[in-house]
C-alpha positions in Angstrom: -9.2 -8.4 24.6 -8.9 -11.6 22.7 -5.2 -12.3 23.0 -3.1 -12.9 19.9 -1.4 -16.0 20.3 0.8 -15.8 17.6 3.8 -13.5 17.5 3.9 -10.2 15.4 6.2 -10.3 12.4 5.1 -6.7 10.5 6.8 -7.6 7.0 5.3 -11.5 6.8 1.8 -10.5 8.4 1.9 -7.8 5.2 2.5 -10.5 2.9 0.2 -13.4 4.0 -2.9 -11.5 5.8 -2.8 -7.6 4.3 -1.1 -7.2 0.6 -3.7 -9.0 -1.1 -6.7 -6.8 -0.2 -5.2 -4.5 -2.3 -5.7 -6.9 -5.6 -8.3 -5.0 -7.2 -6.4 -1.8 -7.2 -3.3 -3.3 -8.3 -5.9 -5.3 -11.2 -7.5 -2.0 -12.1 -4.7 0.4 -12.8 -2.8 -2.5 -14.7 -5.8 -3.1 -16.8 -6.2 0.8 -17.3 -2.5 1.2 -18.3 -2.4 -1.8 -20.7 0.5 -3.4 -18.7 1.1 -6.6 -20.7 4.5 -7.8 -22.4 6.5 -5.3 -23.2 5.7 -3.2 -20.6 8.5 -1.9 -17.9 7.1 -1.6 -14.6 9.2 -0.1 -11.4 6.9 -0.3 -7.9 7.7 1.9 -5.7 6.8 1.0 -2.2 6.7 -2.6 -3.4 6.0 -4.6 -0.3 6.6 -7.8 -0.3 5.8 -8.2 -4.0 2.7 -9.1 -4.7 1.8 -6.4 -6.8 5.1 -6.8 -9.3 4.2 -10.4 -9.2 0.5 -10.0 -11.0 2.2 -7.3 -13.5 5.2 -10.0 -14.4 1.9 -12.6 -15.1 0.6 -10.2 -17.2 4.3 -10.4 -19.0 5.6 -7.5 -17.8 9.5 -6.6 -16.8 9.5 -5.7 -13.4 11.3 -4.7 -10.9 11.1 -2.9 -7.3 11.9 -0.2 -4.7 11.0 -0.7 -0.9 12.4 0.9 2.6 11.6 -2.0 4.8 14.7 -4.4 4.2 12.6 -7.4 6.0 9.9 -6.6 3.4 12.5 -6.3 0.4 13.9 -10.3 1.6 10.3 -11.3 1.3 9.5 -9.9 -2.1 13.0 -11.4 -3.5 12.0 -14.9 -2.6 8.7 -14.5 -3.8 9.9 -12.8 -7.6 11.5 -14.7 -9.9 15.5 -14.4 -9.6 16.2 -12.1 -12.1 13.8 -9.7 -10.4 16.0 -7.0 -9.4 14.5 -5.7 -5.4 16.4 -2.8 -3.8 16.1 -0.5 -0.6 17.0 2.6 -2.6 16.5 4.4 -6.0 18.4 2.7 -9.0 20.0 5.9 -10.7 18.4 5.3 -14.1 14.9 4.7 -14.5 14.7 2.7 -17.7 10.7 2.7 -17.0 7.4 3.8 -19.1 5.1 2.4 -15.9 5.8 3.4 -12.1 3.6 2.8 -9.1 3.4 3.6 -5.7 0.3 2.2 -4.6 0.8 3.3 -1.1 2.0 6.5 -1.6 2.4 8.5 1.2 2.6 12.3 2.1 6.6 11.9 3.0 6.8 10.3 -0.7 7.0 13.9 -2.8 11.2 14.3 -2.3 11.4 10.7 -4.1 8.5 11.4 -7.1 10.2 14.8 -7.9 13.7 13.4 -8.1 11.6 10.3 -10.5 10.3 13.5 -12.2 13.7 14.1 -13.4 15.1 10.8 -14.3 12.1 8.8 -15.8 11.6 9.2 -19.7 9.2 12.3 -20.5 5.2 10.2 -20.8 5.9 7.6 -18.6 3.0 6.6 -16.4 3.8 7.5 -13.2 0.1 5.6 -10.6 -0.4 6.9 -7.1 -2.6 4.8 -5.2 -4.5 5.8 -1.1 -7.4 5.9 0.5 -10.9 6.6 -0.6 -13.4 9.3 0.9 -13.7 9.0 4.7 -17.6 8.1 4.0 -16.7 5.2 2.1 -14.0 3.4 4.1 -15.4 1.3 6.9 -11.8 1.0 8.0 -11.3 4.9 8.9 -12.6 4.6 12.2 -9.8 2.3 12.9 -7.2 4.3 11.5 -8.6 7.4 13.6 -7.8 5.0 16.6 -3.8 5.2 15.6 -3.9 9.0 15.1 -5.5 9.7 19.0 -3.1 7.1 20.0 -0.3 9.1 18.9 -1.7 12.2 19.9 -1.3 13.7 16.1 -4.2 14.8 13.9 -5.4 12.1 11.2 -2.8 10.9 8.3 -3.2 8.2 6.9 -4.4 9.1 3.9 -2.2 10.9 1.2 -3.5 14.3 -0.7 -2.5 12.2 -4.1 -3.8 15.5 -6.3 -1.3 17.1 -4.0 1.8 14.8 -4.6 1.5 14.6 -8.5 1.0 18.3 -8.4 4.4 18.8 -6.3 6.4 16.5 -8.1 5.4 18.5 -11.6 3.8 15.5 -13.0 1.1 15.8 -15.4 -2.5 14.5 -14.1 -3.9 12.2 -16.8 -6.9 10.4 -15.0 -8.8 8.7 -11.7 -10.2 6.2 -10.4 -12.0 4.4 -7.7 -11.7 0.7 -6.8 -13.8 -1.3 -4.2 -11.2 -2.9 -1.9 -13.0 -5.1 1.0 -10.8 -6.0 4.0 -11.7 -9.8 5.2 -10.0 -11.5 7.9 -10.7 -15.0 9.3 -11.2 -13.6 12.7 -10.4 -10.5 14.9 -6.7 -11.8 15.6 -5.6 -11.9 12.0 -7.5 -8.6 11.5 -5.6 -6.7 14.4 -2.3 -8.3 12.8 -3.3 -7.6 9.5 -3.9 -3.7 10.2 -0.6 -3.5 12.2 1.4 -4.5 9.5 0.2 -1.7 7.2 2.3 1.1 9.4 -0.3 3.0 9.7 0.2 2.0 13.8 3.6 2.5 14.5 3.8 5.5 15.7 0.7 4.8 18.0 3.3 1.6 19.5 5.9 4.0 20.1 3.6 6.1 21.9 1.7 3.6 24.2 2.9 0.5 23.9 1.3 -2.8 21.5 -1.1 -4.3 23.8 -2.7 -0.9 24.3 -2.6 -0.8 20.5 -4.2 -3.9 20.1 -7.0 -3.5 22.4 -8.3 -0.2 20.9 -8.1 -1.5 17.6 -10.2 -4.9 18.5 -12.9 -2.7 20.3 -12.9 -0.7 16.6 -13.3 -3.5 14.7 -16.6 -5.0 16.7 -19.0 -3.3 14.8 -17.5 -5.3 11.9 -17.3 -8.9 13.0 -19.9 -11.2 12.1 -22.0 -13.9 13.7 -19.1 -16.3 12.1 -16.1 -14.6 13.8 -15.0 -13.1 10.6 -14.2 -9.6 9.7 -15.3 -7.9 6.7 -14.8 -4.3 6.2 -15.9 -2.5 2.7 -13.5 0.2 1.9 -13.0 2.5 -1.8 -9.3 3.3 -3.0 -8.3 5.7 -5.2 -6.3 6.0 -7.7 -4.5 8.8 -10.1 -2.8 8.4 -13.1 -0.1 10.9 -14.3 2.6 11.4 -17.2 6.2 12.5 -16.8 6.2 15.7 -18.9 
């Protein structure tokens, strides 16, 4: 295995090698929505910020909700100052736009509790993974499920979550999201820092990880050493009713 020389740090590997792959969703379902000044825009799941950074330039108000407090430090010294960043629901949800472009199964208990705090036709955006078929990055996630010795899932039934939260389905969409790395190192780093591995670590241990993952990605690297992986996202669009 080529060895990674330097040092895993999840939340800052998320922000300078992974979040932006994700640009075209984020571009898509703000251009779909209209965000633009006036809008009021709450990310839930907001990383490190990138994608309340691109609604703010669009002249929205923004603001953000994130679990990972190392990923929450990041996104507050990337957002202007008055961008408010927090590890837990605010209590009111003075909103009309919410997105959780990475939602996950586990999210339903927090969109059902947004449900019934956000103002009734609020946009409520859920954003995953594309059909199997179209993700050249699902055999690598499959390595992460055998590693952890648990069926695939990664990817969220999102029909499923706006159903259970009683939202209102309003709309879809697909978005072509290509994953490019400047070689295999910052590719394995990259893919580490989305989560999608951790429970795969805690099962074997990182090198193991990071072995199985490089021997994934081979059919992917190209003559130059880079990596370049086509993948689809989807998204759905819902109202609060």
């Amino acid at each position: 295995m080529t060895p990674t020389l330097v040092p895993h740090h999840p939340a800052r590997d998320w922000a300078e090698i992974q979040e932006r792959m994700l640009v075209p969703l984020y571009e898509a379902v703000y251009e779909r929505l209209g965000v633009g000044a006036g809008s009021r825009v709450l990310g839930l799941g907001c990383g490190s910020g990138l994608a309340l950074l691109m609604a703010a330039s669009r002249g929205a108000r923004v603001a953000g909700v994130d679990r990972d407090h190392a990923r929450v430090e990041l996104a507050r010294e990337r957002l202007p100052q008055d961008v408010v960043v927090t590890e837990g629901m605010p209590e009111e949800l003075p909103y009309d736009v919410f997105t959780a472009f990475h939602a996950k199964d586990g999210s339903l208990p927090e969109l059902t509790a947004l449900t019934r705090s956000a103002q009734p036709g609020s946009a409520v955006v859920l954003g995953g993974w594309g059909p199997p078929e179209r993700c050249a990055t699902e055999p690598v996630l499959r390595v992460a499920a055998r590693l952890a010795d648990r069926l695939p899932g990664v990817r969220a039934d999102l029909d499923r979550l706006v159903a259970g939260a009683g939202l209102r389905p309003v709309g879809t969409g697909r978005v072509a999201c290509p994953f490019g790395y400047a070689n295999e190192g910052s590719a394995v780093r990259g893919l580490l820092s989305t989560g999608a591995f951790d429970e795969a670590v805690r099962a074997t241990d990182l090198s193991q990880v990071e072995k199985e993952i490089e021997e994934a990605l081979a059919p992917y690297v190209r003559a130059d050493g880079t990596v370049w992986m086509p993948n689809v996202f989807r998204y759905v669009v819902a109202r609060v009713p």
